[in-house]
N, C-alpha and C positions, 0 to 999 in steps of 0.2 A: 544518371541521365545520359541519355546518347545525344549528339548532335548532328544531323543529318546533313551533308553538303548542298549547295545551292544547288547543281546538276546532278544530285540525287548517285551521285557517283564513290561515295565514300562516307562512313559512318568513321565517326571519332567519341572515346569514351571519356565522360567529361571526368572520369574518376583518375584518368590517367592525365590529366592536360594540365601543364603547370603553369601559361597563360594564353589567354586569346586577346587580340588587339588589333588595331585597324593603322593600314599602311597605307601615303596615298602612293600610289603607282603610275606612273604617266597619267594624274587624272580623274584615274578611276580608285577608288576607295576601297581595299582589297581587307577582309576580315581573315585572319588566322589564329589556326592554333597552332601553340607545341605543345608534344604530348612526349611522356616517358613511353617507351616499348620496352621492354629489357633492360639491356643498359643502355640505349640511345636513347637521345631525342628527334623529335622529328615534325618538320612544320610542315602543318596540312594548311590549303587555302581554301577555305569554308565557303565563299562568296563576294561578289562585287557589287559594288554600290558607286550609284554617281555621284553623290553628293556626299561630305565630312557628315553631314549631320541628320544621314539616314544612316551610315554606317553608326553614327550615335546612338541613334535611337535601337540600330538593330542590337547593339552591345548591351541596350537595356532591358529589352525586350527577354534575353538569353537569362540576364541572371533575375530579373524577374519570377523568370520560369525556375530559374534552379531556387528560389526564394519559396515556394510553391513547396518547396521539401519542409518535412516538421523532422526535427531530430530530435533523439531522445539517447542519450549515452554513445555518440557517435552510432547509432543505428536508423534510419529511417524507417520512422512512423507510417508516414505517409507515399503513398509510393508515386502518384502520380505529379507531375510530368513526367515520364519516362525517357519520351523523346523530345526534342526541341528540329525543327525542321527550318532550316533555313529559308527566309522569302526571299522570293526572286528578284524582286524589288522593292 
């Protein structure tokens, strides 16, 4: 599954992302990931949120989606969701 950033500005690959988590930031509620590239890691920020507990619900919303995968011998079955696209709010 890809994750799409809230400004539609950057894709991140959920295959490579070892976590995403919500920071608050002066405020505002900011979702990221790290993700492996090579041999770094690297944190993207996915979206902002005003509220702890939309940034909640968005974290829920995310693996929901990647719950949506049927695996079968570490392969997916199922292929859709593909993408997961950040809301805006």
């Amino acid at each position: 599954m890809i994750i799409v950033s809230q400004d539609k500005t950057e894709i991140v690959n959920f295959d490579n992302v070892i976590n995403v988590q919500f920071l608050d930031i002066d405020g505002d509620y900011v979702i990221s990931a790290t993700a492996v590239v090579g041999t770094d890691d690297i944190y993207r920020e996915l979206g902002y949120y005003k509220t702890e507990e939309r940034a909640k619900e968005v974290l829920k919303d995310i693996v929901n989606k990647y719950k949506q995968f049927n695996f079968d011998k570490n392969q997916a079955v199922t292929i859709l969701p593909k993408v997961y696209e950040m809301p805006k709010e």
